[in-house]
VOROFI-28566 format. One line per 5 residues: their letters; for each residue x, y, z of N, C-alpha, C. Coordinates in nm, 2 decimals, decimal comma. Atoms other than C-alpha are relative to their C-alpha. Layout:
# VOROFI-28566
a = X Y Z X Y Z X Y Z | ...
//
This chain:
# VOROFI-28566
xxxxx = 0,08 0,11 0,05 2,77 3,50 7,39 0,09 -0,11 -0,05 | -0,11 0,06 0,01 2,93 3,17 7,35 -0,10 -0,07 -0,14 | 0,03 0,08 0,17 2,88 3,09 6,92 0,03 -0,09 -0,01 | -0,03 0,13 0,00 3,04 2,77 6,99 -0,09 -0,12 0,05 | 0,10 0,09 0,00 2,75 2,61 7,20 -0,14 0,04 -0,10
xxxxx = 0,13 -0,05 0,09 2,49 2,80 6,99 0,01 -0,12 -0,15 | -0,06 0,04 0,15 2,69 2,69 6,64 -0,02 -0,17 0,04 | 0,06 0,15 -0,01 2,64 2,30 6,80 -0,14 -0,03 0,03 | 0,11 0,05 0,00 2,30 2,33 6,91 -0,10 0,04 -0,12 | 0,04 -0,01 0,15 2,22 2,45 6,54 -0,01 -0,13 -0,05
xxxxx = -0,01 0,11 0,09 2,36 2,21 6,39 -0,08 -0,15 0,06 | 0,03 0,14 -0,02 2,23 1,92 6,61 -0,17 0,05 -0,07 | 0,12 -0,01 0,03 1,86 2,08 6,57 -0,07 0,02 -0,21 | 0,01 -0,04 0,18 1,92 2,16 6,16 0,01 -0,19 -0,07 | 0,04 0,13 0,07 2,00 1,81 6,16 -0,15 -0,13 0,00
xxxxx = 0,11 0,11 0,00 1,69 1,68 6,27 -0,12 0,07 -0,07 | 0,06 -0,07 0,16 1,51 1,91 6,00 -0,01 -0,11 -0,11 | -0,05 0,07 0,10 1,63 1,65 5,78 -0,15 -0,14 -0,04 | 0,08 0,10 -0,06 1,29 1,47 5,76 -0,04 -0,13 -0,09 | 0,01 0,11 0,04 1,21 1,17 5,66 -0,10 -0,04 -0,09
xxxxx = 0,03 -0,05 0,11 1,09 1,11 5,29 -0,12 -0,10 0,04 | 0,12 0,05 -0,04 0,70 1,03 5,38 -0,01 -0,10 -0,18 | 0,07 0,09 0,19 0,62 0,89 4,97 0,12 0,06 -0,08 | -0,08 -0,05 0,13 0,87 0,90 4,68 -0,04 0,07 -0,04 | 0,03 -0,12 0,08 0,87 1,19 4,50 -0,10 -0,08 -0,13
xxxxx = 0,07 0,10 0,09 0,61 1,14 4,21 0,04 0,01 -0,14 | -0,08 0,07 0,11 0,87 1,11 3,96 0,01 -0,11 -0,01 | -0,09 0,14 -0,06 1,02 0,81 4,13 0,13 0,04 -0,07 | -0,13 -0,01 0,00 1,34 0,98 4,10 0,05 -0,01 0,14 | -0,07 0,01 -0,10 1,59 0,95 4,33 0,06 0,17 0,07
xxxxx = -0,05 -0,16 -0,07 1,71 1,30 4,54 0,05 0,06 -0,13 | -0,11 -0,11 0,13 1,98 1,40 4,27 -0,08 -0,01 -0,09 | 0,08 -0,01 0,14 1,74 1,30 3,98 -0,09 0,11 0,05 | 0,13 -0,11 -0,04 1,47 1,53 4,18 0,06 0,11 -0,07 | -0,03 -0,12 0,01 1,68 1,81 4,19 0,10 0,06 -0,20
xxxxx = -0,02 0,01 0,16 1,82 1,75 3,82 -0,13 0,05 -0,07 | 0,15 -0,03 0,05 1,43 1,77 3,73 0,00 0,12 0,01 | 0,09 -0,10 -0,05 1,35 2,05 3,91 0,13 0,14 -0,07 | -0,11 -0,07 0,07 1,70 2,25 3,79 -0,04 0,05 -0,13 | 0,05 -0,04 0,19 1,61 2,23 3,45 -0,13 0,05 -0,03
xxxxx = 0,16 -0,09 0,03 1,24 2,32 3,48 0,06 0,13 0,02 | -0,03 -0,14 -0,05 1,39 2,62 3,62 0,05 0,06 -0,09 | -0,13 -0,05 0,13 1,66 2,72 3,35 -0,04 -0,02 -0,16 | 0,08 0,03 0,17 1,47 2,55 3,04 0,12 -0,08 -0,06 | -0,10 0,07 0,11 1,81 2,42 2,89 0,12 0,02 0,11
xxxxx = -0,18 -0,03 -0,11 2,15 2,37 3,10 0,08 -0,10 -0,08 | -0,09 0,09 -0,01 2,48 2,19 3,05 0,03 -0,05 0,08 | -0,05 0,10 -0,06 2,60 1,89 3,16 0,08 0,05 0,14 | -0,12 -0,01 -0,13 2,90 2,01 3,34 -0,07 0,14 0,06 | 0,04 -0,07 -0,09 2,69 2,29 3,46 -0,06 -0,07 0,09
xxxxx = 0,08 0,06 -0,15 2,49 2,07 3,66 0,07 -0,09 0,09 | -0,09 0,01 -0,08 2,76 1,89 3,78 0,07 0,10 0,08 | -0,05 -0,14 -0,10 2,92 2,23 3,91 -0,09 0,06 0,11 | 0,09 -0,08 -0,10 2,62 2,32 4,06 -0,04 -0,08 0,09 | -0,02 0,11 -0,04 2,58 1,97 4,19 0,09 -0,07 0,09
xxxxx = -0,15 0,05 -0,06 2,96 1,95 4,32 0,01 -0,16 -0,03 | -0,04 0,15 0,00 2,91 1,60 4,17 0,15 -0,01 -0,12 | -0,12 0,05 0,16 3,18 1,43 3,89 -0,09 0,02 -0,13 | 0,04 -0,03 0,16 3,09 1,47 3,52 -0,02 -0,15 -0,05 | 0,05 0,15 0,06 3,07 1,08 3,50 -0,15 0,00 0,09
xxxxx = 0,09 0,03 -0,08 2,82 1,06 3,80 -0,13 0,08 -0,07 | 0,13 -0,10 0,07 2,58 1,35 3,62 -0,04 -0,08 -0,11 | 0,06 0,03 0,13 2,63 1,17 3,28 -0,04 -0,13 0,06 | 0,10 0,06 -0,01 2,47 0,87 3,42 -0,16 0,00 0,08 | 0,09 -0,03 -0,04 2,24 1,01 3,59 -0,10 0,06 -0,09
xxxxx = 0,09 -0,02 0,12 2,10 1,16 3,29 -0,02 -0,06 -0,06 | 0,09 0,12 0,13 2,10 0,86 3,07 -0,11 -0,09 0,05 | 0,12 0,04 -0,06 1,89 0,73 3,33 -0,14 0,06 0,01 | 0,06 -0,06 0,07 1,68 0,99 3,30 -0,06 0,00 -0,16 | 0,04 -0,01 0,11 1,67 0,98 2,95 -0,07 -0,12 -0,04
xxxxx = 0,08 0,11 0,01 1,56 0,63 2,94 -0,10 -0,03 0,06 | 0,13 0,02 -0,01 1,29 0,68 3,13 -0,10 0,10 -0,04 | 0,05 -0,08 0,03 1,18 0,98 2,91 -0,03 0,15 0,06 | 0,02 -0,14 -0,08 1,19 1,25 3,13 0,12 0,16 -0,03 | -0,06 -0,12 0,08 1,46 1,46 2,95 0,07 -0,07 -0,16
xxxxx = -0,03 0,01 0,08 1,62 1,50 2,65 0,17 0,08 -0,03 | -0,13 -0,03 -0,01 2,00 1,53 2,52 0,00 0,03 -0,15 | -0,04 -0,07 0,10 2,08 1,74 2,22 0,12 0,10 -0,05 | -0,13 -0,04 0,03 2,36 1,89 2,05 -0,05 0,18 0,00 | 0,02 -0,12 0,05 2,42 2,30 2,04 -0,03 -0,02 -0,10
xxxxx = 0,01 -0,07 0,17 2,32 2,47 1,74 0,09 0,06 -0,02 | -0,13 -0,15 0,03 2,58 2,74 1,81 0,11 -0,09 0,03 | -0,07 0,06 -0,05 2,81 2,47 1,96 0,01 -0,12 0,00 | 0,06 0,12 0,03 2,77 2,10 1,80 0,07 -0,07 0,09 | -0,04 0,09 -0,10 3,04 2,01 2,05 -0,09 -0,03 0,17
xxxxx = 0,09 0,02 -0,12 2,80 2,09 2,33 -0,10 -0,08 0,00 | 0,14 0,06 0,00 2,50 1,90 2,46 -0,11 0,10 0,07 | 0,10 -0,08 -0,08 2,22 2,05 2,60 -0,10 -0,10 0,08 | 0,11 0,05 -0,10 1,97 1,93 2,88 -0,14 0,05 -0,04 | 0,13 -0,02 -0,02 1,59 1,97 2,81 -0,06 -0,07 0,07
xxxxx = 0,06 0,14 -0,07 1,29 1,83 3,00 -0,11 -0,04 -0,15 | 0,10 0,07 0,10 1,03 1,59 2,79 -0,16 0,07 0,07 | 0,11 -0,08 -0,03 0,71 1,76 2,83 -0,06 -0,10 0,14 | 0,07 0,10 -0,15 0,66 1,41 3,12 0,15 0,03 0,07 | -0,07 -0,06 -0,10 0,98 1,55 3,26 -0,05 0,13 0,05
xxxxx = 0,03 -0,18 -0,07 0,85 1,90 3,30 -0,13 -0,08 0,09 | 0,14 0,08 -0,13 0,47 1,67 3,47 0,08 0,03 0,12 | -0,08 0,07 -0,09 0,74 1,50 3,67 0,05 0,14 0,14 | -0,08 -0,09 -0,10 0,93 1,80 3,80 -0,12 0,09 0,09 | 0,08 -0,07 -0,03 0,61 2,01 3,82 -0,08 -0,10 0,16
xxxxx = 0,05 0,06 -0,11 0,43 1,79 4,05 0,08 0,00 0,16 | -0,06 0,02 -0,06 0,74 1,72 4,25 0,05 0,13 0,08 | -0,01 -0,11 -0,04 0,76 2,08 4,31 -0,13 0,05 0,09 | 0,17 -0,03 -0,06 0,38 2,11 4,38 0,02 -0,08 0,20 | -0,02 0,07 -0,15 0,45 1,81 4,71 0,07 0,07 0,08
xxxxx = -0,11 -0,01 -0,12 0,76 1,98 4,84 -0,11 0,14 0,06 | 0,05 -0,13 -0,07 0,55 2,34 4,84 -0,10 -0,05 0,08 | 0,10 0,08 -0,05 0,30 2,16 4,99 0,03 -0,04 0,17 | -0,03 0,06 -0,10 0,48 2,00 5,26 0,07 0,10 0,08 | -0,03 -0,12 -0,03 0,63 2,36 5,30 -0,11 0,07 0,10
xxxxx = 0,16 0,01 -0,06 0,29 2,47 5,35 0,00 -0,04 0,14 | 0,03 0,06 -0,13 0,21 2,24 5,62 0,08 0,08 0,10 | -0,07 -0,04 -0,09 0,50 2,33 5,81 0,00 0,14 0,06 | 0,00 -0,06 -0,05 0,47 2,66 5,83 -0,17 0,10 0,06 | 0,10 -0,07 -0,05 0,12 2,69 5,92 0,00 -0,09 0,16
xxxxx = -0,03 0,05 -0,17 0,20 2,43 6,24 0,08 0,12 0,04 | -0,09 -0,10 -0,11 0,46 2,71 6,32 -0,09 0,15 0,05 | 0,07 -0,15 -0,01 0,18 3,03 6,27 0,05 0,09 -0,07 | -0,09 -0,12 0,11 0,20 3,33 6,08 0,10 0,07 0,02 | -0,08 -0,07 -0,07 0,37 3,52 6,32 0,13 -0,07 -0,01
xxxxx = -0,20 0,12 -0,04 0,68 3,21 6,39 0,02 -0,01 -0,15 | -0,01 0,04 0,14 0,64 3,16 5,99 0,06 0,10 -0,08 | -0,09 -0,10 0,04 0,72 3,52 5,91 0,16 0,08 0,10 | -0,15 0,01 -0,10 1,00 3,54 6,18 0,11 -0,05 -0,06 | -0,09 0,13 0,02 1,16 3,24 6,02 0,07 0,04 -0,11
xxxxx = -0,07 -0,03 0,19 1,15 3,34 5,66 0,06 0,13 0,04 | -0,11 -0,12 0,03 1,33 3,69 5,80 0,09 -0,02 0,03 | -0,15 0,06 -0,03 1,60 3,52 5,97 0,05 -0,10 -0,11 | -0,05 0,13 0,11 1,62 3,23 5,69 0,09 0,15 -0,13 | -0,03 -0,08 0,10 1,68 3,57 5,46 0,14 0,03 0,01
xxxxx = -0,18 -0,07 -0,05 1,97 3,70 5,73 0,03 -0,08 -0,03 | -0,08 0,15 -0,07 2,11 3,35 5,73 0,08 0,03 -0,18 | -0,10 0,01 0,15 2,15 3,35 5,30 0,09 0,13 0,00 | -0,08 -0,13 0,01 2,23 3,70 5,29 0,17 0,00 0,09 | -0,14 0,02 -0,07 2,51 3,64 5,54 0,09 -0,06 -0,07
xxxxx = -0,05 0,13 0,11 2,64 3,33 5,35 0,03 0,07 -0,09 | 0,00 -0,05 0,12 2,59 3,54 5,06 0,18 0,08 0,05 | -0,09 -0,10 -0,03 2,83 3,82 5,22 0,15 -0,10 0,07 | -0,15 0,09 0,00 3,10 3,52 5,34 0,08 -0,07 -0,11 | -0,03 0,06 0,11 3,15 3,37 5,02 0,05 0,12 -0,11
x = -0,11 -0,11 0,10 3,30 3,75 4,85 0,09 0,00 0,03
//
């Protein structure tokens, strides 16, 4: 089997996955604000430089990204209790709206897609998408 034209006709077809953002998210955040939202709904409280790490962004580019955030109410920056040097990330109960909704569209648009594909191609996908992490998972030990 030749993995080399497979491994390019992946990638050309994974890149056209990439689809094209029908309506702003209804945050009106920007991608990385999205996924900043939707992070922290998840976790309830994170650090900074964790979301940078998990981000692979800079620790300047996160901290303005949050004060933008925070100026438009959607989270909140607070000191440890256990750790006054640290800050913590919460969402504002219109950040948790924000993210919830924003979560509600993507599953949504999830949805859609896998009922154009059928149940059959839709559970196909999700058991190869499983090999695919699991693999990844097993290359990265």
């Amino acid at each position: 089997m030749e993995y080399e034209k497979l491994a390019e006709e992946m990638f050309q077809l994974v890149s056209k996955l990439r689809f094209k953002q029908q309506t702003r998210p209804l945050s009106n955040a920007t991608h990385g604000e999205h996924f900043v939202l939707v992070y922290v709904y998840q976790k309830k409280c994170v650090l900074p430089g964790d979301l940078a790490q998990v981000m692979n962004a800079s620790t300047a580019y996160v901290a303005k990204m949050l004060r933008g955030l925070e100026e438009r109410g959607l989270i909140r920056r607070r000191p440890d209790d256990q750790d006054r040097r640290r800050t913590l990330i919460t969402l504002t109960e219109l950040g948790e709206q924000a993210a919830q909704k924003d979560m509600d569209s993507a599953r949504d648009h999830i949805i859609q897609i896998l009922e154009i594909l059928g149940e059959e191609d839709a559970q196909h996908f999700l058991r190869i998408l499983k090999k695919l992490i699991s693999a990844k998972e097993q290359m990265e030990k």
